[in-house]
Each structure stands twice: as structure tokens, then as C-alpha cells.
CHARMM-style PDB file with segment names, atoms N, HN, CA, C and O in Angstrom:
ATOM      1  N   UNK     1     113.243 207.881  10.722  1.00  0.00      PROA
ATOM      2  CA  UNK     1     114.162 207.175   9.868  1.00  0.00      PROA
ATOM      3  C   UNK     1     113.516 205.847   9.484  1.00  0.00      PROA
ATOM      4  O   UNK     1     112.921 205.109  10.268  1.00  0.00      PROA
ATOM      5  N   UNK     2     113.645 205.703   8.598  1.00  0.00      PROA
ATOM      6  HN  UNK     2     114.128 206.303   7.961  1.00  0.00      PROA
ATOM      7  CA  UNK     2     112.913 204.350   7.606  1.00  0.00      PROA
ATOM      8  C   UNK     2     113.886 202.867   7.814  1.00  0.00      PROA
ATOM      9  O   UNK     2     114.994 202.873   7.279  1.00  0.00      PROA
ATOM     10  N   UNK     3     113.570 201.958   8.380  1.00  0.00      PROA
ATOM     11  HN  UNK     3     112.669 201.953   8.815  1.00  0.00      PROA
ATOM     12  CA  UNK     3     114.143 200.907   8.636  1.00  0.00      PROA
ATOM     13  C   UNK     3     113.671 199.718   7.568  1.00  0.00      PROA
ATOM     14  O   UNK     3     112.485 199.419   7.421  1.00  0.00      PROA
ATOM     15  N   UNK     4     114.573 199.191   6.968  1.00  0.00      PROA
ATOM     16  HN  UNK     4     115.536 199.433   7.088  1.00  0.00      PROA
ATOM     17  CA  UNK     4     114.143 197.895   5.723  1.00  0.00      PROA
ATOM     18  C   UNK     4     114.145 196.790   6.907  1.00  0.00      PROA
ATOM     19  O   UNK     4     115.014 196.435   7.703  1.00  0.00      PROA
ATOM     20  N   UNK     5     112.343 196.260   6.607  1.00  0.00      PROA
ATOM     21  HN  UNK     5     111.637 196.547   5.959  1.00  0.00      PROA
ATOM     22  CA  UNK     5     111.560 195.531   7.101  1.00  0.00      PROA
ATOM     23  C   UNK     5     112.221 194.137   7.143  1.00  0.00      PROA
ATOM     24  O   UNK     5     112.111 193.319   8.056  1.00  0.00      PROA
ATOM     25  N   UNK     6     113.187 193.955   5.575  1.00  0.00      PROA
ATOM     26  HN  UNK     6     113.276 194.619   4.833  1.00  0.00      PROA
ATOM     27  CA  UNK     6     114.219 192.594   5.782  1.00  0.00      PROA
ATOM     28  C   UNK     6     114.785 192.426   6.378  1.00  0.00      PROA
ATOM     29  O   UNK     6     115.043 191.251   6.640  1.00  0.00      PROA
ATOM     30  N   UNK     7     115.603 193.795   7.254  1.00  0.00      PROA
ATOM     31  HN  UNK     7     115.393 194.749   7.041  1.00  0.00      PROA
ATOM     32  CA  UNK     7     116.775 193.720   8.167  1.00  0.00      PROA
ATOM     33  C   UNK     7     116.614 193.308   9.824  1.00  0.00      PROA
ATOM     34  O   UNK     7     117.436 193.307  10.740  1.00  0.00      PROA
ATOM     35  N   UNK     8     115.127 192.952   9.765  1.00  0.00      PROA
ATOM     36  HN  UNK     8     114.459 192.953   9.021  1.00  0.00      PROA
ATOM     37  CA  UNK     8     114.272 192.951  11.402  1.00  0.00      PROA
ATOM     38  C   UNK     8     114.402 191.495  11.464  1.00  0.00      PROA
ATOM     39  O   UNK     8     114.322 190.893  10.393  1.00  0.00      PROA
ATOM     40  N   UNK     9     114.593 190.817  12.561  1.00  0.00      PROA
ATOM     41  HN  UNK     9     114.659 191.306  13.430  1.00  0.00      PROA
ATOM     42  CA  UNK     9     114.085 189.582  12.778  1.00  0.00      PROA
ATOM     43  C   UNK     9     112.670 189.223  12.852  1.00  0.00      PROA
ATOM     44  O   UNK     9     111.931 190.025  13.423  1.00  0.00      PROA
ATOM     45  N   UNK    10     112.169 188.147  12.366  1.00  0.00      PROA
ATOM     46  HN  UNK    10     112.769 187.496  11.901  1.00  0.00      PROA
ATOM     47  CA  UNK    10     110.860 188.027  12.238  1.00  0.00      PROA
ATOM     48  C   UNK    10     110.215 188.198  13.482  1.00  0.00      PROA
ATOM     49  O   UNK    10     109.093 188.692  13.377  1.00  0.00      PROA
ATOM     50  N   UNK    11     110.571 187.951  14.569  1.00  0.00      PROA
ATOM     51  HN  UNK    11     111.483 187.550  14.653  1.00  0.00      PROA
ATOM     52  CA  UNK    11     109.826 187.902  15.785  1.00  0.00      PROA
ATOM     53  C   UNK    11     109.518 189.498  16.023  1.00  0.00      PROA
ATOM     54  O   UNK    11     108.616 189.942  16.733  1.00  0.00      PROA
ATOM     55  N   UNK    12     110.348 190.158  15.365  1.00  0.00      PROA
ATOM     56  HN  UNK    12     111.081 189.797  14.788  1.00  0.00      PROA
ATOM     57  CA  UNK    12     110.335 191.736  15.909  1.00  0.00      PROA
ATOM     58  C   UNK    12     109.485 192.369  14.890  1.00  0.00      PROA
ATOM     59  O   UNK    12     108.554 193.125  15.167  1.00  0.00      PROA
ATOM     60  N   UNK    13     109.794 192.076  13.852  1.00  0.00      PROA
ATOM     61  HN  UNK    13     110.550 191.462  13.628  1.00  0.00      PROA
ATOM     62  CA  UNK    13     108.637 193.035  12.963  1.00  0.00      PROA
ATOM     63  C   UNK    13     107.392 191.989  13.150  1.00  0.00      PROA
ATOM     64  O   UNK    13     106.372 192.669  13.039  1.00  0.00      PROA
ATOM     65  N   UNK    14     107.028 190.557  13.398  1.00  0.00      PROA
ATOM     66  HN  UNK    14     107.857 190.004  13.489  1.00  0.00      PROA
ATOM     67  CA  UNK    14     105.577 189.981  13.902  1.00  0.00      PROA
ATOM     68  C   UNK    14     105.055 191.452  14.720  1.00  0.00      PROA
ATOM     69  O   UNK    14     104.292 192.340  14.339  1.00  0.00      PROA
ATOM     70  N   UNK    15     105.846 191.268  16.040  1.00  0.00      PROA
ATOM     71  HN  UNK    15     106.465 190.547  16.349  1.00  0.00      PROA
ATOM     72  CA  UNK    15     105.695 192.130  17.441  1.00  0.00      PROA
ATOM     73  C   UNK    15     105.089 193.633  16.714  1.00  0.00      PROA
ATOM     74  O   UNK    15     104.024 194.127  17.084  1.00  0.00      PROA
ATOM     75  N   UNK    16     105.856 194.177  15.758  1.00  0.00      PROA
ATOM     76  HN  UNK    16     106.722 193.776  15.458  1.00  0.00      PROA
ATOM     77  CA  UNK    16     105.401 195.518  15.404  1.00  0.00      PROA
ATOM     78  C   UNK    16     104.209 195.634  14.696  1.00  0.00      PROA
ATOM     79  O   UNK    16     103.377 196.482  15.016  1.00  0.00      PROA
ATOM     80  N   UNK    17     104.022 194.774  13.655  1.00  0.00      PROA
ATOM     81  HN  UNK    17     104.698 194.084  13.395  1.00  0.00      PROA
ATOM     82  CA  UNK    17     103.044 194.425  13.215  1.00  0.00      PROA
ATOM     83  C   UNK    17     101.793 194.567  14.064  1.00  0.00      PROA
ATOM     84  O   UNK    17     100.924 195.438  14.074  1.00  0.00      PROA
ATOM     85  N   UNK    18     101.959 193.428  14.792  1.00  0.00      PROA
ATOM     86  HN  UNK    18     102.666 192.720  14.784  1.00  0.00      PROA
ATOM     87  CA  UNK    18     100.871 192.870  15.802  1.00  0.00      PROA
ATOM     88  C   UNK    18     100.336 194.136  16.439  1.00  0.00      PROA
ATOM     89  O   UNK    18      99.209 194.474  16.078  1.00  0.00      PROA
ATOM     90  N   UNK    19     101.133 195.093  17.567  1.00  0.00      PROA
ATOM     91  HN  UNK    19     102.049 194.819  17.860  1.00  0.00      PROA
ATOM     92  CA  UNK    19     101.142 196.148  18.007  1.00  0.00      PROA
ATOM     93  C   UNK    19      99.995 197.225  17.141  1.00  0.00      PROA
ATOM     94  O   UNK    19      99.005 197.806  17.586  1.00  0.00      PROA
ATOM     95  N   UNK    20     100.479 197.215  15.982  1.00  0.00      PROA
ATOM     96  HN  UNK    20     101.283 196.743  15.621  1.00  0.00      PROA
ATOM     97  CA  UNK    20     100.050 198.492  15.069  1.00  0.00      PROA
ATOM     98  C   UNK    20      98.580 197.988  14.668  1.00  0.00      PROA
ATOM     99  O   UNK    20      97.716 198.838  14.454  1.00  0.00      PROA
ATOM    100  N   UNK    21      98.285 196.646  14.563  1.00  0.00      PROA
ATOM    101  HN  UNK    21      98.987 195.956  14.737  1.00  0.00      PROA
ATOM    102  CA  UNK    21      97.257 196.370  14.833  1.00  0.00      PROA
ATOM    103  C   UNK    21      96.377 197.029  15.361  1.00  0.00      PROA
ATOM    104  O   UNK    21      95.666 197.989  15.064  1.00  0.00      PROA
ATOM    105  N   UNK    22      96.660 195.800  16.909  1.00  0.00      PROA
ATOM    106  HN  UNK    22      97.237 195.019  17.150  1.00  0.00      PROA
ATOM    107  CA  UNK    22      95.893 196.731  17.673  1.00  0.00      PROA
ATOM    108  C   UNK    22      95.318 197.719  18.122  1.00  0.00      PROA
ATOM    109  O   UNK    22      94.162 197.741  18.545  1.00  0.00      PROA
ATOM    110  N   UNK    23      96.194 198.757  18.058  1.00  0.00      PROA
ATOM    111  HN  UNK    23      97.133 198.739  17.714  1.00  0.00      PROA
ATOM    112  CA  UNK    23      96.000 200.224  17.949  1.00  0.00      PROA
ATOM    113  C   UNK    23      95.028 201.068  16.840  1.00  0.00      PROA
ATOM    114  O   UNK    23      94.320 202.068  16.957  1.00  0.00      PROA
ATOM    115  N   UNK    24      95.279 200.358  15.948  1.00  0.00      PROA
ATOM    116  HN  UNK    24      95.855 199.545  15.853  1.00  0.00      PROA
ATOM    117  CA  UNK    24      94.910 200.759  14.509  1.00  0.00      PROA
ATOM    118  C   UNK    24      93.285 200.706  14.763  1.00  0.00      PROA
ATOM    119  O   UNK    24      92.730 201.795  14.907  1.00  0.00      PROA
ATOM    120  N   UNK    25      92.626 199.722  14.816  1.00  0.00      PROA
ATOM    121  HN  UNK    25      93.076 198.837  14.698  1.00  0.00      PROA
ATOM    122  CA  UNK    25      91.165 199.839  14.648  1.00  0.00      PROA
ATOM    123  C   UNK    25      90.502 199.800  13.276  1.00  0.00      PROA
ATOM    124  O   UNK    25      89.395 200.202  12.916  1.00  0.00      PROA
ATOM    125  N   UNK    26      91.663 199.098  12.496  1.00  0.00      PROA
ATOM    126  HN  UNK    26      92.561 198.772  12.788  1.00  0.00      PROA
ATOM    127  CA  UNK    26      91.140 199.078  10.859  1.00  0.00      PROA
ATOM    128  C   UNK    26      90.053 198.743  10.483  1.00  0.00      PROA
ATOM    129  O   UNK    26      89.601 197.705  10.966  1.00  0.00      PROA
ATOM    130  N   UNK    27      89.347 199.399   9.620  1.00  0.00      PROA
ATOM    131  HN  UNK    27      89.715 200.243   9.229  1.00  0.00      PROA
ATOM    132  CA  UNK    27      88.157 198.703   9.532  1.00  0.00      PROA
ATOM    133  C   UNK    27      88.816 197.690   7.901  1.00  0.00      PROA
ATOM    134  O   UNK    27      89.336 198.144   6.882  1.00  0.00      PROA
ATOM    135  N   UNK    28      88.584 196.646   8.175  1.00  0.00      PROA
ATOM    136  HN  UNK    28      88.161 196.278   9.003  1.00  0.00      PROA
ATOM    137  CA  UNK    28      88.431 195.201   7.136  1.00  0.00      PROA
ATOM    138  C   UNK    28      87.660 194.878   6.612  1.00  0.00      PROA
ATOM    139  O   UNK    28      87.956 193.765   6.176  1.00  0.00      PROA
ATOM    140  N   UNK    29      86.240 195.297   6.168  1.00  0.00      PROA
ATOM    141  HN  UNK    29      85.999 196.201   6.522  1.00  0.00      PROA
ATOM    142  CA  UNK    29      85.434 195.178   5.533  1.00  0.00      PROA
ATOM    143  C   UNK    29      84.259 194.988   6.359  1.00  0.00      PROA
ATOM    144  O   UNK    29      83.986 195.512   7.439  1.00  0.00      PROA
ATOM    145  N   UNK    30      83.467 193.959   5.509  1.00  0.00      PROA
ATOM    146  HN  UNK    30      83.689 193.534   4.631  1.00  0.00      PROA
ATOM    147  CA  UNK    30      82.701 193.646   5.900  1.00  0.00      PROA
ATOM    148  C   UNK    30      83.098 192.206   6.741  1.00  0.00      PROA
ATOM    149  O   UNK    30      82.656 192.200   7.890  1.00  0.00      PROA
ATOM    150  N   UNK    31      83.590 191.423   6.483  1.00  0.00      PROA
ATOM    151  HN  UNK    31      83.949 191.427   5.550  1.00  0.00      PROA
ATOM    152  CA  UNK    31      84.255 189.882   7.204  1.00  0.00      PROA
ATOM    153  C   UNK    31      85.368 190.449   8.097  1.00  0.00      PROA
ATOM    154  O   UNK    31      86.382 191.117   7.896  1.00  0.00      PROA
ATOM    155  N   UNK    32      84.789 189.931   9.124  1.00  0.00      PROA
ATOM    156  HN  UNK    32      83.966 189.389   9.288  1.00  0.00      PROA
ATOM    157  CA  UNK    32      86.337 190.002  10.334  1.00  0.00      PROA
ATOM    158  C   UNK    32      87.179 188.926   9.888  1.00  0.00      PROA
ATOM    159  O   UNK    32      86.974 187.824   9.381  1.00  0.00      PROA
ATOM    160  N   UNK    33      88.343 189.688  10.286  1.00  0.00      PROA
ATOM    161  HN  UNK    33      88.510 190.583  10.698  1.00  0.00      PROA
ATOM    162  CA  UNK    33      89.925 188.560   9.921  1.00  0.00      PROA
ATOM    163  C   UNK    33      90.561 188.476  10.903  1.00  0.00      PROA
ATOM    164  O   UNK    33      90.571 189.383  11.735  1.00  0.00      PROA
ATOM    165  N   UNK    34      91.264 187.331  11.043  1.00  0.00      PROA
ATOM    166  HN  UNK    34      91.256 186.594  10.367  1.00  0.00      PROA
ATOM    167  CA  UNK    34      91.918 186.791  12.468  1.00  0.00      PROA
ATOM    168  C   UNK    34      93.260 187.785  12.368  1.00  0.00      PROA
ATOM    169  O   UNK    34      93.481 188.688  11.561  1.00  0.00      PROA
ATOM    170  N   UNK    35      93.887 187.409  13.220  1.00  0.00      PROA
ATOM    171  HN  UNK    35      93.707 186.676  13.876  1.00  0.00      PROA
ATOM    172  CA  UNK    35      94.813 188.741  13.833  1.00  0.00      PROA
ATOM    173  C   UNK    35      96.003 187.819  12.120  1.00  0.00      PROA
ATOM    174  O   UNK    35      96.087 188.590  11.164  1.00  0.00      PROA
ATOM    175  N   UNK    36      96.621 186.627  11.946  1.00  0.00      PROA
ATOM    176  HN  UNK    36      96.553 186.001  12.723  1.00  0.00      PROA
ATOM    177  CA  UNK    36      96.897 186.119  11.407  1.00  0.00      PROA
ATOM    178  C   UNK    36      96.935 186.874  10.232  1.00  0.00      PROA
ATOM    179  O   UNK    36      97.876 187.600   9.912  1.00  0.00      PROA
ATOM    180  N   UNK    37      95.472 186.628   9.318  1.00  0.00      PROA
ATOM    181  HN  UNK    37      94.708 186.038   9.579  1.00  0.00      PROA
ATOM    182  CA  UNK    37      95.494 186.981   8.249  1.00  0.00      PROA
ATOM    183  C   UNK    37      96.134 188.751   7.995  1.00  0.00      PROA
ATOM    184  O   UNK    37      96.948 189.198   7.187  1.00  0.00      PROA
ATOM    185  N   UNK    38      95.230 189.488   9.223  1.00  0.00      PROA
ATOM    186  HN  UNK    38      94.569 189.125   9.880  1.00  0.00      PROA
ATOM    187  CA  UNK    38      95.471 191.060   9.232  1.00  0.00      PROA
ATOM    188  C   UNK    38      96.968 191.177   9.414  1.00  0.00      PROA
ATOM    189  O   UNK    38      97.438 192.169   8.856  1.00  0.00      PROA
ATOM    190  N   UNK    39      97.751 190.485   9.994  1.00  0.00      PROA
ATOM    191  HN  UNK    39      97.369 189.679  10.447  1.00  0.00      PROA
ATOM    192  CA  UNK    39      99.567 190.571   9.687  1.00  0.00      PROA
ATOM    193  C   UNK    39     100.080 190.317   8.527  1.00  0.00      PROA
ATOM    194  O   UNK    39     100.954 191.054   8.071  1.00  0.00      PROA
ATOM    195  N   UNK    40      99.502 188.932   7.666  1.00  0.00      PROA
ATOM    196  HN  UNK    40      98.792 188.333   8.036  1.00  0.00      PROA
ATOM    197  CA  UNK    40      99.413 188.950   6.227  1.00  0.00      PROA
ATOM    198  C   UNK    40      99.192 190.118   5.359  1.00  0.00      PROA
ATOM    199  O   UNK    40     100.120 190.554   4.678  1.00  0.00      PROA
ATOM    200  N   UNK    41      97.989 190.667   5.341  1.00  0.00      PROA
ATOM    201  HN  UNK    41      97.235 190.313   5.894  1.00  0.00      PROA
ATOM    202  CA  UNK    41      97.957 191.900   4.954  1.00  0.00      PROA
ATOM    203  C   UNK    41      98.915 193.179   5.052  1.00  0.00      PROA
ATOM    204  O   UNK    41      99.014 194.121   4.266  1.00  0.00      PROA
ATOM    205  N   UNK    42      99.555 192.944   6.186  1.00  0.00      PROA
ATOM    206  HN  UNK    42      99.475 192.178   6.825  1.00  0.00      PROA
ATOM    207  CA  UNK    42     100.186 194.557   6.804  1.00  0.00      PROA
ATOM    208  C   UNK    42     101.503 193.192   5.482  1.00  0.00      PROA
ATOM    209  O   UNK    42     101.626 193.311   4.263  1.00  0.00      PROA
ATOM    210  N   UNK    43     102.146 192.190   6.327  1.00  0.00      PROA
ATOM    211  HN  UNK    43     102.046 192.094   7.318  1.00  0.00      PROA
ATOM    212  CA  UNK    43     103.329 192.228   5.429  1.00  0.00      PROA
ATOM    213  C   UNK    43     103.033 192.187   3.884  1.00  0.00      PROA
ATOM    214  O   UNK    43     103.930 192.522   3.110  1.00  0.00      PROA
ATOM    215  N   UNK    44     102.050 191.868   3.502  1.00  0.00      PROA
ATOM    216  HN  UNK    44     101.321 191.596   4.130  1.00  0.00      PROA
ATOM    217  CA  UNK    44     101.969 192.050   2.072  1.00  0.00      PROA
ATOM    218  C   UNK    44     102.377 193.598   1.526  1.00  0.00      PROA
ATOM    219  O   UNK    44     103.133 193.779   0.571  1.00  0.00      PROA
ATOM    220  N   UNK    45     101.845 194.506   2.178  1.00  0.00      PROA
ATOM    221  HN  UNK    45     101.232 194.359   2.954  1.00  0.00      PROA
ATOM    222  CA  UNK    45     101.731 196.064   1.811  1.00  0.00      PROA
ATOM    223  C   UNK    45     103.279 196.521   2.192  1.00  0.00      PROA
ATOM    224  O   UNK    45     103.770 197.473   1.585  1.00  0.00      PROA
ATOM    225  N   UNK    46     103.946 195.905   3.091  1.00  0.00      PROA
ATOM    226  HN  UNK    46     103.547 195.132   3.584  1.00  0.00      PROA
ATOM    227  CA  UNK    46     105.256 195.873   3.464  1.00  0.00      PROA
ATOM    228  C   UNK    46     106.375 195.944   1.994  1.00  0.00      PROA
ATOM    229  O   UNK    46     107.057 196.740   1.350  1.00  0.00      PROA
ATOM    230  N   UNK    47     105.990 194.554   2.043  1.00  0.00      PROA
ATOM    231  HN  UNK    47     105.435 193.907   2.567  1.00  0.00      PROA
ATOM    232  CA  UNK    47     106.419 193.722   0.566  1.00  0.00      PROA
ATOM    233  C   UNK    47     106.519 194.906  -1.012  1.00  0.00      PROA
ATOM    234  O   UNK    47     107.460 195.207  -1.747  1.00  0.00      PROA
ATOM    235  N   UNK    48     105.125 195.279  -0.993  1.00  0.00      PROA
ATOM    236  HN  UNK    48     104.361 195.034  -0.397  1.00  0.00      PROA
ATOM    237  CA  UNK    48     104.732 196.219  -1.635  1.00  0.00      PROA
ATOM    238  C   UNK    48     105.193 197.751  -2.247  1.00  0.00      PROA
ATOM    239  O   UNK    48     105.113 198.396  -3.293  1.00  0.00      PROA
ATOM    240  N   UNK    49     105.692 197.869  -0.957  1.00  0.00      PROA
ATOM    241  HN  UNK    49     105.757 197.345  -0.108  1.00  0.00      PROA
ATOM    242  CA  UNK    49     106.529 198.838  -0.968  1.00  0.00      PROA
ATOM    243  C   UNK    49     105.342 200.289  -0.547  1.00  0.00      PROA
ATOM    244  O   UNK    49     105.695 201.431  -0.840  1.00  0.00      PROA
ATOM    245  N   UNK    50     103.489 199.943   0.391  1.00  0.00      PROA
ATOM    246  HN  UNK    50     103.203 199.015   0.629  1.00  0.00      PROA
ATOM    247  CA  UNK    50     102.910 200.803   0.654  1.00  0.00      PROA
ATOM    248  C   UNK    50     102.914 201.466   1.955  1.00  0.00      PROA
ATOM    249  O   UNK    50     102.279 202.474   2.263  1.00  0.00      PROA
ATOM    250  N   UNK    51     103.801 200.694   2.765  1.00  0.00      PROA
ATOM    251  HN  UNK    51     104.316 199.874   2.515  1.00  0.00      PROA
ATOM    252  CA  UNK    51     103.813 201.032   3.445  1.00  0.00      PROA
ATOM    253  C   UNK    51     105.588 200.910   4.536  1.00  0.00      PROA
ATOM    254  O   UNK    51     106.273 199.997   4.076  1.00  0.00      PROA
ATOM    255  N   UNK    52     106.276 201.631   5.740  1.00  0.00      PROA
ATOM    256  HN  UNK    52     105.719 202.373   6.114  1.00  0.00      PROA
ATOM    257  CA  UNK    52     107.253 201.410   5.589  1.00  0.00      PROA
ATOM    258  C   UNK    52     107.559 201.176   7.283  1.00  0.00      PROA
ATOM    259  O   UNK    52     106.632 201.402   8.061  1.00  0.00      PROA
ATOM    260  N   UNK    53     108.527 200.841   7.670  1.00  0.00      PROA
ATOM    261  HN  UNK    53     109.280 200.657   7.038  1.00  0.00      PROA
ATOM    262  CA  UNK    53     108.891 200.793   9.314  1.00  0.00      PROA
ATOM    263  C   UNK    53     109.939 201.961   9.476  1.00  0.00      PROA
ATOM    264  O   UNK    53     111.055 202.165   8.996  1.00  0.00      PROA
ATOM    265  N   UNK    54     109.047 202.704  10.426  1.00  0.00      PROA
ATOM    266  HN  UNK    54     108.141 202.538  10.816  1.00  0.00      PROA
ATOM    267  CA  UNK    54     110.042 203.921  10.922  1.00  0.00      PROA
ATOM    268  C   UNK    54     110.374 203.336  12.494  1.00  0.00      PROA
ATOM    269  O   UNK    54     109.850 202.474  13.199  1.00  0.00      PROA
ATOM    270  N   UNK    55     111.820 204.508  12.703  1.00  0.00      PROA
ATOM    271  HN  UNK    55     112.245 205.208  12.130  1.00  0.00      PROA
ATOM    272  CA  UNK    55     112.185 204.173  14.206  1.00  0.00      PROA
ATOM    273  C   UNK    55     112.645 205.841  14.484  1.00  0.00      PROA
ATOM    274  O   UNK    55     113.384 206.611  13.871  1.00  0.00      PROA
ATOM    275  N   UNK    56     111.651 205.990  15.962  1.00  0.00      PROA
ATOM    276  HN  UNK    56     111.051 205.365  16.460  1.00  0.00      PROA
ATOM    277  CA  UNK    56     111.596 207.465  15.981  1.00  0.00      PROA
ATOM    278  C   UNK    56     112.815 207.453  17.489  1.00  0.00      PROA
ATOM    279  O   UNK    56     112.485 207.234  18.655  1.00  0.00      PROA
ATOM    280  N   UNK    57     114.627 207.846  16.835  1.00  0.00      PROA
ATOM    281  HN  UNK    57     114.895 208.024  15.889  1.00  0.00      PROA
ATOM    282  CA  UNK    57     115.103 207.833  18.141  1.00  0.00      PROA
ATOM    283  C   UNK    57     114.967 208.680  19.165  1.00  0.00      PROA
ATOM    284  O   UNK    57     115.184 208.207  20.280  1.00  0.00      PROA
ATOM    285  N   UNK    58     114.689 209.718  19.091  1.00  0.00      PROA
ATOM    286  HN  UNK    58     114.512 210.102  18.185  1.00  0.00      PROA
ATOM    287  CA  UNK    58     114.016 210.259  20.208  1.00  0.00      PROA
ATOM    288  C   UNK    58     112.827 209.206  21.484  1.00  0.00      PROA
ATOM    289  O   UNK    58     113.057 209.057  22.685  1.00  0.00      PROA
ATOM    290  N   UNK    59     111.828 208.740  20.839  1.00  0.00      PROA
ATOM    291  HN  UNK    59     111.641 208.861  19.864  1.00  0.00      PROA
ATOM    292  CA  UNK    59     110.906 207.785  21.501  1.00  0.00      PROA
ATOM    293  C   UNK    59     111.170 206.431  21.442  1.00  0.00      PROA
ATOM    294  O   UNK    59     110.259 205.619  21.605  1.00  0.00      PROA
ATOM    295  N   UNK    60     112.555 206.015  21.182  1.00  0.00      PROA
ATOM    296  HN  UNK    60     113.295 206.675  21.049  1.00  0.00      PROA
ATOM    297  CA  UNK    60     112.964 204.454  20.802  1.00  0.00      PROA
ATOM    298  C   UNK    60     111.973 203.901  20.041  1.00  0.00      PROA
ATOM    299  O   UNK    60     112.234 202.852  19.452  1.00  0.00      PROA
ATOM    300  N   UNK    61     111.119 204.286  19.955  1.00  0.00      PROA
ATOM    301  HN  UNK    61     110.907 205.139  20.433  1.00  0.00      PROA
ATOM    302  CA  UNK    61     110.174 202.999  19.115  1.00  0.00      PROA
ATOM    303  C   UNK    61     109.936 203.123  17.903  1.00  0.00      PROA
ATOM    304  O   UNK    61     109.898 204.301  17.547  1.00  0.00      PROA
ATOM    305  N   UNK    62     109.699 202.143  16.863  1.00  0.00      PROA
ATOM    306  HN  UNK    62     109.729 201.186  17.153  1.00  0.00      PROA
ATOM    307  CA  UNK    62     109.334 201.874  16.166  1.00  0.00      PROA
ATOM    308  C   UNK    62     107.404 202.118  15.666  1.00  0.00      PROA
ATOM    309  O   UNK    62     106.521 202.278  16.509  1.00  0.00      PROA
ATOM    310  N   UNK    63     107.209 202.091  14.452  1.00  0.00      PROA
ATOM    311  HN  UNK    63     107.926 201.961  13.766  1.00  0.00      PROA
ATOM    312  CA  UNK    63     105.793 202.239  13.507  1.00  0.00      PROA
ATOM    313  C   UNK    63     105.741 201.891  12.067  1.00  0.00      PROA
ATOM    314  O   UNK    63     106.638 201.648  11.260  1.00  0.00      PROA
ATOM    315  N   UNK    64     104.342 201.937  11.953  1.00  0.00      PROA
ATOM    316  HN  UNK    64     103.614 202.135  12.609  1.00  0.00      PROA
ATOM    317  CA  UNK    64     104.500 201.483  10.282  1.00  0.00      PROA
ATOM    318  C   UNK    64     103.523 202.940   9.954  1.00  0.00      PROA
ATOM    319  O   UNK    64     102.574 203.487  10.516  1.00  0.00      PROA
ATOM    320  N   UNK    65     104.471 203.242   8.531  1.00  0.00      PROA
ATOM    321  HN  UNK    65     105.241 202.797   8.074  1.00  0.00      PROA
ATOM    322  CA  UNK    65     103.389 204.503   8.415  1.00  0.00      PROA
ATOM    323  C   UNK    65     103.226 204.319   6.703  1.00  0.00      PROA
ATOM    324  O   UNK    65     103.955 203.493   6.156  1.00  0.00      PROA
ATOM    325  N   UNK    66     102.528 204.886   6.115  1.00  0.00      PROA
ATOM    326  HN  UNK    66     101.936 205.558   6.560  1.00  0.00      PROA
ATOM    327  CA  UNK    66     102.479 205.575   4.364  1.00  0.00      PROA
ATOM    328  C   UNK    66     103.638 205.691   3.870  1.00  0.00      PROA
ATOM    329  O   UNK    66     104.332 206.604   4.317  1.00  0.00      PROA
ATOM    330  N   UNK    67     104.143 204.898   2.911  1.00  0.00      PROA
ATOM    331  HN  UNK    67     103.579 204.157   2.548  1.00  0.00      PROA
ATOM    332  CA  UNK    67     105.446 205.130   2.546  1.00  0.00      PROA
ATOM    333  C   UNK    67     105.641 206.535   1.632  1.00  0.00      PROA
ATOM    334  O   UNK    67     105.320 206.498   0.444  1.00  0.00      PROA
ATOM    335  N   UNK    68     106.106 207.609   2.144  1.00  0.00      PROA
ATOM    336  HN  UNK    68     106.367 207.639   3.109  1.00  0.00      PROA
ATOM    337  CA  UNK    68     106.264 208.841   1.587  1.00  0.00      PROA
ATOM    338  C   UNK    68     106.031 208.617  -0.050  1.00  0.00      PROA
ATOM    339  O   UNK    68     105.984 209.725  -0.586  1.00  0.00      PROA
ATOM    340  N   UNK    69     105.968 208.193  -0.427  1.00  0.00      PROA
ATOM    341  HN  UNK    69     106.007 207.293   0.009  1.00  0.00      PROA
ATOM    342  CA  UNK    69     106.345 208.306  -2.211  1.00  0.00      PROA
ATOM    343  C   UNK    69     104.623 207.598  -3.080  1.00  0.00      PROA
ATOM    344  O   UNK    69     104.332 207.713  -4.270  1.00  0.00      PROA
ATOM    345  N   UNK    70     103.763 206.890  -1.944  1.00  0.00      PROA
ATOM    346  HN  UNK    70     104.000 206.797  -0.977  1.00  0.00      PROA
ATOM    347  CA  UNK    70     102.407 206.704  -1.782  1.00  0.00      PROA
ATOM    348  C   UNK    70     101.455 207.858  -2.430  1.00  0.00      PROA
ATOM    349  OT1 UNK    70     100.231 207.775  -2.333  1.00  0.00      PROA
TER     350      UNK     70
END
């Protein structure tokens, strides 16, 4: 189920953000980017409408995935 990213408190979608990060292993080019900017990025694509916050209730948690329509 698709959760609107406005309806999160900032501390919680930071947290998800941050998380998906980590995990992720994106490659960013050629220049490394501070964790900062790479949350910039994720909320920009947020913003964007490329990408979306799911919440899987079965596993309580939350993700950011391809917004189906991508």
C-alpha cells in the first residue's frame, strides 16, 4: 500500500530515507555524496512523483520503491 510521503513526519520519512540508503548501495557517479545530499536526491524523486513509500502490513515496515506508473 502506497503511503503519501506528506502525511509522514519528517523525522520518519528522514529515518526511511536514510535506511534505504544504506541498504541500497547506489552507485552516484563518479563523486561521492554525503549521506545529506543522497536524502536530497531520494526526496527530490519523492517530490517527483519517481518514486513512492510503501508499507507492507504483513512485515510492518515501510520502503521506497518505482512508482508503478514509472
Amino acid at each position: 500500500m502506497n503511503i503519501p510521503f506528506q502525511e509522514l513526519e519528517a523525522e520518519t520519512l528522514t529515518a526511511i530515507i536514510e535506511e534505504f540508503i544504506s541498504r541500497e548501495g547506489t552507485d552516484y557517479g563518479v563523486h561521492e555524496l554525503s549521506l545529506e545530499q543522497k536524502v536530497q536526491q531520494v526526496m527530490n524523486q519523492l517530490q517527483h512523483g519517481e518514486i513512492v513509500v510503501t508499507f507492507d502490513p504483513e512485515s510492518q515496515s515501510c520502503d521506497l520503491q518505482v512508482a508503478a506508473d514509472r
